[in-house]
VEXDREN-2710 file (C-alpha; in Angstrom, 1 decimal):
% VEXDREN-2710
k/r/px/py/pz
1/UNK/126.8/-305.8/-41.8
2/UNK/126.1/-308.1/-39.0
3/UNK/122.4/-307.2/-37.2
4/UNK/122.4/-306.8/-33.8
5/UNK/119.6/-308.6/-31.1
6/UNK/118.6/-307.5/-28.2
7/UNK/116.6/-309.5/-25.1
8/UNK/115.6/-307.9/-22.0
9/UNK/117.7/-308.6/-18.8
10/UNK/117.3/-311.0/-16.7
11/UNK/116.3/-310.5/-12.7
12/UNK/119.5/-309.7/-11.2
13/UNK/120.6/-307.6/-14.4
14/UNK/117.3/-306.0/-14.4
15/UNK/115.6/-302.5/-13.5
16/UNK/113.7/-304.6/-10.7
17/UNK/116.9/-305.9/-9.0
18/UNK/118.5/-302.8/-8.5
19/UNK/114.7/-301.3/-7.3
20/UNK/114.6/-304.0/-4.7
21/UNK/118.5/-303.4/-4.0
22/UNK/117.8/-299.3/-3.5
23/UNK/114.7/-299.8/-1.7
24/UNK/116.9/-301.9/1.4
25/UNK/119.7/-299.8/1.0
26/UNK/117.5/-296.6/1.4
27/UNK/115.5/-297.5/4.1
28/UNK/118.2/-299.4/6.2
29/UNK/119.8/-295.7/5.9
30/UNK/117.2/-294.4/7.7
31/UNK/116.5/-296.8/10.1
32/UNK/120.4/-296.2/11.4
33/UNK/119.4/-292.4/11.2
34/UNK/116.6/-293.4/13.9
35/UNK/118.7/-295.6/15.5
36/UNK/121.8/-294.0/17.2
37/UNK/119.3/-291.6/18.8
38/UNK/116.8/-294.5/19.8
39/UNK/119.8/-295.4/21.9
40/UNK/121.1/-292.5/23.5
41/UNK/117.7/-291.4/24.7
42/UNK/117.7/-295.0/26.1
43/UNK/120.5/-294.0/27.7
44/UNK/119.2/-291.0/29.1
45/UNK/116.4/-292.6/30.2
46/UNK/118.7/-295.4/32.3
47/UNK/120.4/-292.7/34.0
48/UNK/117.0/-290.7/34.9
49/UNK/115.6/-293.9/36.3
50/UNK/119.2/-294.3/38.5
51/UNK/118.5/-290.7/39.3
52/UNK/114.7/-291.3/40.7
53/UNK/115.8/-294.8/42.4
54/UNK/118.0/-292.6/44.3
55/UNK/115.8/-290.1/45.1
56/UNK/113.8/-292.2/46.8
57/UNK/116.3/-294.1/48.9
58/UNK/117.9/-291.2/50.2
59/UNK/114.7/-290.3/51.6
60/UNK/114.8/-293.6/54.3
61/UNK/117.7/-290.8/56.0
62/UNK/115.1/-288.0/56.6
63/UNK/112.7/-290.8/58.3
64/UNK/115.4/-291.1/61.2
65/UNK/115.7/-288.4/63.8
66/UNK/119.8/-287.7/63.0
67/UNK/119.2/-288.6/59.4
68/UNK/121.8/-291.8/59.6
69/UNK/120.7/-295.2/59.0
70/UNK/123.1/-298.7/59.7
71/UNK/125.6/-299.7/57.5
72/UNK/123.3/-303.0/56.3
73/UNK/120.5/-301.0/55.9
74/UNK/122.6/-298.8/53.5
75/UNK/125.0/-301.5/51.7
76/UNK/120.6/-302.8/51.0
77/UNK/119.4/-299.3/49.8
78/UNK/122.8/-298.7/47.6
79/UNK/122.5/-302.2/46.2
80/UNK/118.7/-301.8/45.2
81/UNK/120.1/-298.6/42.8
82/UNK/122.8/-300.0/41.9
83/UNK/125.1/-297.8/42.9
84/UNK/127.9/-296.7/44.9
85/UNK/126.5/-293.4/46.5
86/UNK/124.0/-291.1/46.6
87/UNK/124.2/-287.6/47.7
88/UNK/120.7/-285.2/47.8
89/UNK/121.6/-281.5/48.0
90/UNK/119.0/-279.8/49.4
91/UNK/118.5/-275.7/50.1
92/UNK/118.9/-276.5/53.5
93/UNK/121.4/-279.2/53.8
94/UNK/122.8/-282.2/52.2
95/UNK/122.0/-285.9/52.7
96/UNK/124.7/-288.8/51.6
97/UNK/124.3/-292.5/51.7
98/UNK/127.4/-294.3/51.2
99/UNK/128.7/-297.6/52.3
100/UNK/132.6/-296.3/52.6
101/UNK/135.4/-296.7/50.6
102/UNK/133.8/-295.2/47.1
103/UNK/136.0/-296.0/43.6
104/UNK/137.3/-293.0/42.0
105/UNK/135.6/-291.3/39.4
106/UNK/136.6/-291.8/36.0
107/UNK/133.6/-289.1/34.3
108/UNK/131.2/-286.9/35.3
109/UNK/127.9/-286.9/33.3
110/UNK/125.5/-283.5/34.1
111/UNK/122.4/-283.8/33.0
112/UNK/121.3/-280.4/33.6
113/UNK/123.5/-279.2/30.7
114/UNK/123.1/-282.3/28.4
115/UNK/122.2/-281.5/24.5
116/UNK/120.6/-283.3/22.0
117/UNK/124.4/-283.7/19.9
118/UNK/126.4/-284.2/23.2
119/UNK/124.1/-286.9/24.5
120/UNK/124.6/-288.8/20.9
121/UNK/128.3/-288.7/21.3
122/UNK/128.5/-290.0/25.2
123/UNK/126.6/-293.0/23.7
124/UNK/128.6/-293.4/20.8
125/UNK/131.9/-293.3/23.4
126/UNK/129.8/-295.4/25.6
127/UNK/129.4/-297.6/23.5
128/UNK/133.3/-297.7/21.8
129/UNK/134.3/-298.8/26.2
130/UNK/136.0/-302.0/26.2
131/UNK/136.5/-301.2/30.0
132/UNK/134.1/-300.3/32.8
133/UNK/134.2/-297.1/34.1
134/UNK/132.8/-295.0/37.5
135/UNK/130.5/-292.4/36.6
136/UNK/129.3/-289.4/38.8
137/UNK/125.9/-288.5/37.3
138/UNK/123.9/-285.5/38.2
139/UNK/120.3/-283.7/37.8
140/UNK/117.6/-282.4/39.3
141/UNK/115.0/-283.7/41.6
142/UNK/111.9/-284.7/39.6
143/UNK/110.0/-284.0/42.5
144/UNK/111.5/-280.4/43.7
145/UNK/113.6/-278.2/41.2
146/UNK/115.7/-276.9/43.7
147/UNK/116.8/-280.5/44.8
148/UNK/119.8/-281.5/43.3
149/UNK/120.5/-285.5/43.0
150/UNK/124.0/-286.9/42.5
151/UNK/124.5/-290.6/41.9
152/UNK/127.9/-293.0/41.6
153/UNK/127.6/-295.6/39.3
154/UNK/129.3/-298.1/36.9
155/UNK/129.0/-297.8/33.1
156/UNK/129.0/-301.3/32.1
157/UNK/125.7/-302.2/33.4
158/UNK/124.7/-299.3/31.4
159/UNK/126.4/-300.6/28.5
160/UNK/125.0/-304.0/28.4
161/UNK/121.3/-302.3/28.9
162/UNK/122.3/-300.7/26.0
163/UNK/123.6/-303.0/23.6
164/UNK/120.5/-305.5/24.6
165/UNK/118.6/-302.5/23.4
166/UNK/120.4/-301.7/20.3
167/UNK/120.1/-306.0/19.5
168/UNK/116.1/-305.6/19.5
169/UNK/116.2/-302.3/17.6
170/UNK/118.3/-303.4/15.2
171/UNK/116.4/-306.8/14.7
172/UNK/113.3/-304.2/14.4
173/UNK/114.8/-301.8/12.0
174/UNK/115.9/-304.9/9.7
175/UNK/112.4/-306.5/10.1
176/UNK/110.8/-303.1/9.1
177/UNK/113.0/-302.2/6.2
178/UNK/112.8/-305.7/4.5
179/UNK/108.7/-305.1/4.8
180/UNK/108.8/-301.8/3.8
181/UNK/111.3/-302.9/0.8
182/UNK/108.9/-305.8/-0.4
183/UNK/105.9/-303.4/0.1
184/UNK/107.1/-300.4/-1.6
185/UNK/109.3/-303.3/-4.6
186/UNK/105.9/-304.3/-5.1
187/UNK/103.9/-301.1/-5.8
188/UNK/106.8/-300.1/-8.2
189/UNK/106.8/-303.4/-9.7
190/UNK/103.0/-302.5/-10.4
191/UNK/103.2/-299.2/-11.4
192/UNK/106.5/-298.9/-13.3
193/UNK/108.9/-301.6/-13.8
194/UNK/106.1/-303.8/-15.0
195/UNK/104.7/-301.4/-17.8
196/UNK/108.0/-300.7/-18.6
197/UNK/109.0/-304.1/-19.5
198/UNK/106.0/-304.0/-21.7
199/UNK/106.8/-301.3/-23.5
200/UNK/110.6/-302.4/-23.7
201/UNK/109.4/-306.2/-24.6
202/UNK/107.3/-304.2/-27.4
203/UNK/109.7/-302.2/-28.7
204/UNK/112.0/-305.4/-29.5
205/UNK/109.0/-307.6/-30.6
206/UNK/108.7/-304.5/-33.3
207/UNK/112.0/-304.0/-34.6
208/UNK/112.1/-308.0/-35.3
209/UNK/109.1/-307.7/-37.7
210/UNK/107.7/-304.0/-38.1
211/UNK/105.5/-305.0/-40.7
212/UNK/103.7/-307.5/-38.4
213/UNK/100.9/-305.9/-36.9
214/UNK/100.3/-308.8/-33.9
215/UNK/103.7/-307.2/-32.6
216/UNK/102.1/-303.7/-31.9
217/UNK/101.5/-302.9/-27.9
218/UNK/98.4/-302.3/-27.0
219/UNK/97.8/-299.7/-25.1
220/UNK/95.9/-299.4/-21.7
221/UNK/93.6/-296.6/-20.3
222/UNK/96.1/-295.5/-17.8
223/UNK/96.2/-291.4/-17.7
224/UNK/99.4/-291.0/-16.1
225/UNK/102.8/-290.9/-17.9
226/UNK/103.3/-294.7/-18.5
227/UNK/100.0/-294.7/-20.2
228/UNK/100.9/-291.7/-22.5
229/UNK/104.1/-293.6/-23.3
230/UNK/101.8/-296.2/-24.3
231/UNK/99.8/-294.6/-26.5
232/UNK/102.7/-292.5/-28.4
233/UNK/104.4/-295.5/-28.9
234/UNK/101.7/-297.7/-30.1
235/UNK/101.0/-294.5/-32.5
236/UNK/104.4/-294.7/-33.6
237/UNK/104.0/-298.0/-34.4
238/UNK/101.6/-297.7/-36.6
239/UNK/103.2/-294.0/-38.2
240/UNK/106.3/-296.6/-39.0
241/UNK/104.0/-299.5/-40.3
242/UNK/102.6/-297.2/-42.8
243/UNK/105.9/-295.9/-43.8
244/UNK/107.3/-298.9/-44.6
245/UNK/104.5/-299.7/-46.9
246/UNK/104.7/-296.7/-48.7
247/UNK/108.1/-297.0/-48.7
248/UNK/107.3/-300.7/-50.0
249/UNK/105.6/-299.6/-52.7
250/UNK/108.1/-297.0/-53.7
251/UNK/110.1/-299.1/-54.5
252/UNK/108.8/-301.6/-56.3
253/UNK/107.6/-298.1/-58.5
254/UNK/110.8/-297.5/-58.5
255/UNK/112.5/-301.0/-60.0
256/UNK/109.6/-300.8/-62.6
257/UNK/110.4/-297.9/-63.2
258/UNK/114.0/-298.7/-63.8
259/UNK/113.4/-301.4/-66.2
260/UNK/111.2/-300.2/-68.2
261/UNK/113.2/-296.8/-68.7
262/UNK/115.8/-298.8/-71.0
263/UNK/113.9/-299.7/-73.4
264/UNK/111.2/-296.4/-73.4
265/UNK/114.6/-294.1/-74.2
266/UNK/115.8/-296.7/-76.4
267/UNK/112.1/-296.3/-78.4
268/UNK/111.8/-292.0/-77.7
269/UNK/115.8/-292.0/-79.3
270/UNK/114.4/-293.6/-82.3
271/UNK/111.6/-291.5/-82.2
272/UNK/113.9/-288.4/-81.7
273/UNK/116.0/-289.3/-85.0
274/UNK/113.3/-289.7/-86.9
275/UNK/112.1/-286.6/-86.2
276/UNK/115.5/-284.5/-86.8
277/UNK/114.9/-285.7/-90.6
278/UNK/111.5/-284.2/-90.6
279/UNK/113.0/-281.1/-89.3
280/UNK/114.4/-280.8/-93.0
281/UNK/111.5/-281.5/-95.1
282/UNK/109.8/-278.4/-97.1
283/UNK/106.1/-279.2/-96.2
284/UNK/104.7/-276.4/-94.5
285/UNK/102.5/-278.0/-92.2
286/UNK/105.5/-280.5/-91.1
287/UNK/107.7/-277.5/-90.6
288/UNK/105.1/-276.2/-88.4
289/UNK/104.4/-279.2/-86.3
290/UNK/107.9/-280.9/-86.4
291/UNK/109.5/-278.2/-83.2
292/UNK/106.5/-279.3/-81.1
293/UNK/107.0/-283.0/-81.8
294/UNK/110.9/-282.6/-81.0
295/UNK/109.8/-280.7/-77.6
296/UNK/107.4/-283.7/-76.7
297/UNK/110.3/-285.7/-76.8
298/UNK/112.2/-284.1/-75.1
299/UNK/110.2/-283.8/-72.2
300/UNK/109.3/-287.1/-72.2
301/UNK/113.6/-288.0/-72.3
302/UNK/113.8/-285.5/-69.8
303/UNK/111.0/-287.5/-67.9
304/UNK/112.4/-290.7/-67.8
305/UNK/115.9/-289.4/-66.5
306/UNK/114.2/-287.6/-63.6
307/UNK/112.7/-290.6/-62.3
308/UNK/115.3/-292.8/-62.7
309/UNK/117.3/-289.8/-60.5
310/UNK/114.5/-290.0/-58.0
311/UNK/114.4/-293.6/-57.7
312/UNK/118.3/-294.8/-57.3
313/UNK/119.4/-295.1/-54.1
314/UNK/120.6/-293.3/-51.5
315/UNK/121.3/-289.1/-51.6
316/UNK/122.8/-287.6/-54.6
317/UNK/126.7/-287.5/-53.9
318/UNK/128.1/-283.7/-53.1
319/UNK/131.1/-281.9/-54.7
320/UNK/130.7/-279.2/-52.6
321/UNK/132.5/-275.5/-53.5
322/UNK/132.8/-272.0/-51.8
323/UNK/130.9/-269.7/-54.2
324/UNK/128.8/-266.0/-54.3
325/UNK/125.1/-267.5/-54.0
326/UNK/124.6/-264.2/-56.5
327/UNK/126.4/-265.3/-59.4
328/UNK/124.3/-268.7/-59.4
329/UNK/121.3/-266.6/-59.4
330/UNK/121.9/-264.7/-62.3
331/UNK/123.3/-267.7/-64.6
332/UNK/119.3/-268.9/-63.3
333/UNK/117.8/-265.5/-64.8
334/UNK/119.7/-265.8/-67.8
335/UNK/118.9/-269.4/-68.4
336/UNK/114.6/-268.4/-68.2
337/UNK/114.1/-265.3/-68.9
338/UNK/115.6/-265.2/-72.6
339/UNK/113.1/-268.4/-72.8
340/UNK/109.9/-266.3/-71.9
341/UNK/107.8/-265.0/-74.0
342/UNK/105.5/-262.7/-71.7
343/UNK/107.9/-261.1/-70.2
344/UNK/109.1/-262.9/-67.1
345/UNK/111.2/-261.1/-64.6
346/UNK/113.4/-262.9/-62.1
347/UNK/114.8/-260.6/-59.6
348/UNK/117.8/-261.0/-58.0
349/UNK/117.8/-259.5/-54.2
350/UNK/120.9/-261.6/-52.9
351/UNK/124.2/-259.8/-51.3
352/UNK/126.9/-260.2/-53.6
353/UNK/129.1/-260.7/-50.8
354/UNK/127.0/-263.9/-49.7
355/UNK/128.8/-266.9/-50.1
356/UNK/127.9/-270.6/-50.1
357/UNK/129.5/-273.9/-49.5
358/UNK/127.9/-276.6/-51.3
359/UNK/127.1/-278.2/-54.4
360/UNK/126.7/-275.7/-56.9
361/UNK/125.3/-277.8/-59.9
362/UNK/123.0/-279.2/-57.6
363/UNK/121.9/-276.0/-55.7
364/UNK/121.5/-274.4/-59.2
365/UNK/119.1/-277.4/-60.3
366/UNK/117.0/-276.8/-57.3
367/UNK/116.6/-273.0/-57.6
368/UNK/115.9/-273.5/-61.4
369/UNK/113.2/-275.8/-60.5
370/UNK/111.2/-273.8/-58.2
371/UNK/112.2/-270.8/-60.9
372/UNK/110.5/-272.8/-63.6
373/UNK/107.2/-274.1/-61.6
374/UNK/106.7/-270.3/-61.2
375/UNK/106.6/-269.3/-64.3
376/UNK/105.1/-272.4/-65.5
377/UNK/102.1/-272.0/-63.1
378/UNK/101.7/-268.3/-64.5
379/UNK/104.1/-265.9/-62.3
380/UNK/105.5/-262.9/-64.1
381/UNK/107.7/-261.5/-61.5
382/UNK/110.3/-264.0/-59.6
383/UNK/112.1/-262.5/-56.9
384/UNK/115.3/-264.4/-55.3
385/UNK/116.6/-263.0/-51.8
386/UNK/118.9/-264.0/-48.7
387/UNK/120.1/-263.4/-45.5
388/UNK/123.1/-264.9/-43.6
389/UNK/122.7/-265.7/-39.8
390/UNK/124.8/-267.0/-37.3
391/UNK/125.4/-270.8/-39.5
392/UNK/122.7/-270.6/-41.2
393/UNK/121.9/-269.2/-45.1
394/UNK/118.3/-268.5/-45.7
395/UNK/117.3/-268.2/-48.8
396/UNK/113.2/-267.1/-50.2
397/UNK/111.9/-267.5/-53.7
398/UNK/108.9/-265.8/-54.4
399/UNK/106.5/-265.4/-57.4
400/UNK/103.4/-263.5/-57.8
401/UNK/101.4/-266.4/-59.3
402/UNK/98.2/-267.6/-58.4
403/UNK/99.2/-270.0/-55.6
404/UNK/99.0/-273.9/-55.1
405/UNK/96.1/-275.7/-54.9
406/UNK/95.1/-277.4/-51.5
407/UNK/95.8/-280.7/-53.2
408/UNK/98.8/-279.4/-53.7
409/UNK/99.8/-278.2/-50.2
410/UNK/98.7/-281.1/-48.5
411/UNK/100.5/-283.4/-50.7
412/UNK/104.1/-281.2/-51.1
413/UNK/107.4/-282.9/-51.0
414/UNK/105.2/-286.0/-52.0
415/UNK/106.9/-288.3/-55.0
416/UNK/104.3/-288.3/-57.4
417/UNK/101.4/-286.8/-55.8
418/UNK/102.6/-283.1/-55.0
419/UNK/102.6/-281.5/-58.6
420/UNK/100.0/-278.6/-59.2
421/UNK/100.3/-279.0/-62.8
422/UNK/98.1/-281.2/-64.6
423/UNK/100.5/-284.4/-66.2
424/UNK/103.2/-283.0/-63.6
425/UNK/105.0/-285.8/-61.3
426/UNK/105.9/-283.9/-58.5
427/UNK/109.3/-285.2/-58.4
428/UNK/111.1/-281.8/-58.5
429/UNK/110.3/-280.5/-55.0
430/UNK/110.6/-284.0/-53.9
431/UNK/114.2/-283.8/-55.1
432/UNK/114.9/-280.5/-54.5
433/UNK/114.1/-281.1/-50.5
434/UNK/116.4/-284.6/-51.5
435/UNK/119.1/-282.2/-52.6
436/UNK/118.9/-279.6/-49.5
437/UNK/119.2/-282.1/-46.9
438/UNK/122.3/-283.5/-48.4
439/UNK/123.4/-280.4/-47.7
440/UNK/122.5/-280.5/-44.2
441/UNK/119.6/-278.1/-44.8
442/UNK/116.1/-278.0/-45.9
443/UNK/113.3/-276.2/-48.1
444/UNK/109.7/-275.5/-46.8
445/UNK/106.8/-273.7/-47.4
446/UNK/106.9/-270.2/-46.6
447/UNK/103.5/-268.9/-47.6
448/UNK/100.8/-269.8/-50.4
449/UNK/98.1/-267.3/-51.5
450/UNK/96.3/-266.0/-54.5
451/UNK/98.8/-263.2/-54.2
452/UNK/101.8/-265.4/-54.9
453/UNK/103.6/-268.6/-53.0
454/UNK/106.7/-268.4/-51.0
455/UNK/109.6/-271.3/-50.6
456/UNK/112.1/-270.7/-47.6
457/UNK/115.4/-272.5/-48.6
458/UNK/117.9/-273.4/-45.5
459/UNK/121.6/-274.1/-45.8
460/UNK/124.1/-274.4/-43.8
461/UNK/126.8/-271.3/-43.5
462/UNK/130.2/-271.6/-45.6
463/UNK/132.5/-272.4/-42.5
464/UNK/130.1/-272.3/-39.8
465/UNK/128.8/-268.9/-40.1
466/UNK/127.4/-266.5/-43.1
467/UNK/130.0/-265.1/-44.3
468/UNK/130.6/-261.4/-44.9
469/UNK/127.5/-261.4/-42.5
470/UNK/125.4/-259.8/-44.9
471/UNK/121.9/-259.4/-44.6
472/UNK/119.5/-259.0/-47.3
473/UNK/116.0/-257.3/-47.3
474/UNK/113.2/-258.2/-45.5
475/UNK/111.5/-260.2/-48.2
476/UNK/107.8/-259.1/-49.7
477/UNK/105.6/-261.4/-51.3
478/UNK/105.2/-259.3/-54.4
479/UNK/101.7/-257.4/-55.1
480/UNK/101.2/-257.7/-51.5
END
């Protein structure tokens, strides 16, 4: 299998590219959001000012006794606005300088009635005009209310105004957004995007050599997410470190182990047929130790082959089966209790119409196991139940033994180090949990006292669900 390798990306590929990208892209969106109404109160504010220049040189008529003035004196006022006429309407009468022979009006722009949204989209046709066009442009006096001014203009004047002032906000707006962009790029590129190419840079540095502890980030005294990330990660580091040295020395346990298990069963099989011909001598005191000596070896056989199980690799292959959970139970009660000699119960609480889907030689290995280390620990009473929920088969085994040891607690599941019998390798729970999460499952423990010990078994439902959807008994820890 070929290993991938992974770099981080460069620049332009990078989380910092497409930062400084976004960051223009964003803020140049709301620079045009400010700028199409920069422009049409620029163009409000052109015609006001046409509006007040007119004003005031309407007022040169009321300074002459028949309100008239010459024809140069008014081609000189008009030209100063900039516009074509001027008409004041006034409660009492209305004023109008013109110097004849006015263009026809192509739109009339009201001022009195212009909104925000209707002043945007004048500009926006104002600005679309190829082709200058005579406006007729009205509002009130700024100095009386009841004054009403009415100018005659062109539009292209207005529209060069307005595209002069559109050039310099735009240059503005750009200016401002690459500032803000390089600003704003930076105090990411401080805050995130750097720390993050730390942490990526030290998750790839790790996976190259794990067990090299110069590869390990170190993390800083920031309190905010990034440093949290920090830590956890330099934590799991380490977590992973460790594992692969336990894992490390597993298995190099586990290939002794394996070598030297040839030639021990090779030895306890010698050691086993010698003993079957002392099983027929007529010496009383051989008779009486010869079923002990065959037992030792037995266990120690029995020994070897668990550990060899334990250490091969990989999880046990599954030959998996739809059966009643029930019937495996009782070939389990059969196989102990004819075997005790005080008296052990095992108690069968499972629904006979409970059925599993898995490996049943294996399943029935587990539940013998846990079965046995009861009794073996001292239990008297045994008590199997389940329950079926929606994909999932529960099953408890509990004993009313003494309980396990905090040595034992702490170090359950543990090759090796979890037995709470003395000479005991703790390589049956270790198994058994091996076994369950084959399955897709899992075993735990459930509850541990002086009043007995509990281990919750969990498997997944034949098909998906617990079929007949039985549900057993609440279960009680007996002599509780």
């Amino acid at each position: 299998m070929t290993r991938r390798t992974f770099s981080l990306p460069r620049f332009l590929g990078g989380l910092s590219a497409r930062l400084l990208l976004l960051t223009v892209v964003f803020v140049m969106m709301s620079e045009v959001l400010i700028f199409v109404p920069s422009i049409a109160r620029f163009r409000l504010n052109y015609l006001e000012e046409k509006l007040a220049d007119a004003n005031l040189a309407i007022l040169a008529l009321e300074a002459t006794p028949d309100n008239m003035v010459s024809d140069a004196l008014a081609r000189e006022l008009l030209e100063h606005v900039g516009a074509y006429g001027i008409v004041l309407h006034k409660p009492a009468a209305t004023l109008m300088l013109d110097a004849g022979g006015a263009p026809r009006i192509d739109a009339t722009c009201d001022l009195r009635h212009e909104g925000a949204m209707r002043l945007i989209a004048e500009t926006v046709m104002a600005l679309e005009q190829r082709t200058n066009r005579i406006l007729r442009v009205l509002d009130v006096s700024p100095k009386d209310p009841r004054i009403l001014v009415e100018v005659i203009v062109d539009e292209a004047p207005m529209r060069r105004a307005m595209l002069t002032y559109g050039g310099h906000i735009l240059e503005l707006s750009v200016a401002i957004s690459l500032l803000t962009a390089a600003l704003l790029y930076l105090a990411l590129q401080w805050l995130l995007v750097a720390p993050l190419r730390r942490l990526t840079q030290s998750m790839v540095s790790f996976r190259a050599d794990p067990e090299d502890e110069s590869r390990a980030i170190q993390p800083s005294l920031r309190a905010d997410e990034i440093g949290l990330a920090q830590r956890e990660l330099a934590q799991m580091q380490e977590t992973v470190r460790q594992a692969l040295r336990h894992n490390a020395r597993l298995a190099a346990l586990g290939t002794a182990v394996a070598k030297i298990n040839h030639d021990l069963r090779n030895i306890l099989s010698t050691a086993r047929l010698m003993s079957d011909s002392l099983a027929d001598s007529e010496v009383p005191e051989v008779k009486r130790v010869t079923p002990r000596l065959l037992a030792a070896i037995d266990s120690a056989v029995a020994l070897c082959t668990r550990t060899l199980s334990f250490t091969r690799d990989g999880a046990p292959p599954l030959r998996r089966s739809r059966f009643a959970l029930a019937g495996l139970v009782e070939e389990v009660a059969s196989l102990l209790e004819p075997k005790s000699e005080d008296g052990v119960r095992l108690v069968d609480e499972v629904p006979p119409t409970l059925m599993v889907e898995a490996d049943r030689e294996q399943l029935f290995r587990v539940i013998l196991n846990l079965a046995r280390n009861a009794i073996e620990a001292g239990a008297r009473r045994v008590t199997i139940a389940a329950r079926g929920d929606a994909g999932t088969i529960g099953v408890d085994i509990a004993d009313d033994g003494p309980g396990l040891p905090p040595k034992a607690r702490d170090n359950l599941f543990r090759p090796f180090a979890g037995s709470a019998r003395p000479g005991g390798t703790g390589l049956g729970l270790a198994i058994a949990r091996e076994i369950l999460r084959a399955h897709g499952g899992d075993i735990m423990l459930g509850d541990s006292s002086a009043a007995g010990t509990v281990f919750r078994l969990r498997l997944p439902a034949a098909g998906g669900r617990a079929s007949g959807e039985v549900l057993a008994p609440g279960l009680r820890v007996p002599g509780n």
